[in-house]
N, C-alpha and C positions, 0 to 999 in steps of 0.2 A: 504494500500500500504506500511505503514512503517512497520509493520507486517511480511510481504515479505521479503524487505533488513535485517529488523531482523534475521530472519530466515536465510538469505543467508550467513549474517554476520558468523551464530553460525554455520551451515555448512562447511563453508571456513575454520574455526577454526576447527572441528572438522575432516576434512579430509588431515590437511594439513600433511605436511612428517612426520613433528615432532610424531606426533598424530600415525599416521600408524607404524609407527617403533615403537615406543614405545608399543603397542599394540601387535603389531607381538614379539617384545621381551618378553615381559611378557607372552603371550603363551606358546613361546618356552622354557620361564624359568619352567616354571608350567608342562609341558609335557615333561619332562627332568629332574624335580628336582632329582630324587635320580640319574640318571647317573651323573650329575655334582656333585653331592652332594663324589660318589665313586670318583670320577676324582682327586678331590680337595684333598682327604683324601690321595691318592697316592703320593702326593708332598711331596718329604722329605727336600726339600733344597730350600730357596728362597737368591737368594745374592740381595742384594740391591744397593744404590750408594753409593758409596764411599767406598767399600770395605766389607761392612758389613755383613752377613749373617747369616739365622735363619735356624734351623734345627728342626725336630718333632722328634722323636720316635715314628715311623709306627708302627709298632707291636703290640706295648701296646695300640696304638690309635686305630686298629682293634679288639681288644679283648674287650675292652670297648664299641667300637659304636658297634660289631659284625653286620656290615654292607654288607661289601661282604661277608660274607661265608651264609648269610640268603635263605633261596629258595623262589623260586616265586609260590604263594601259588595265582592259577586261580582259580576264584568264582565256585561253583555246579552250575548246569543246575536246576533249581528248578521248570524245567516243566514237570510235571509228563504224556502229551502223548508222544507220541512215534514218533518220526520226520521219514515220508517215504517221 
């Protein structure tokens, strides 16, 4: 029987919101990483508080990561019948 509340215990914990969202986040990080990844690189200007602000050089940051102008290069078919 304490076996059970164990069990229930590690359940409760495992499904709680924290748990779920955090899970659904990291999916979506992982299933997205190169769009965020481009997103991010397009920021040229971050102002901060108090007046402060940071600026990149995009251009030379794209030539370097050569990130957006890459192609989307989809796997071959590597089934050799013939799909009717």
């Amino acid at each position: 029987m304490e076996y059970f509340k164990l069990s229930l215990e590690y359940f409760k914990v495992l499904l709680s919101t924290q748990m779920v969202t955090g899970v659904i986040l990291l999916v979506f990080m992982l299933l997205f990483k190169s769009d965020i990844k481009a997103l991010i690189l397009r920021i040229a200007k971050i102002r901060l508080p108090g007046g402060g602000e940071i600026s990149t050089p995009q251009l030379e940051k794209q030539v370097k990561e050569n990130i957006l102008d890459k192609p989307i290069v989809l796997p071959k078919d590597t089934d050799d019948k013939k799909h009717t």
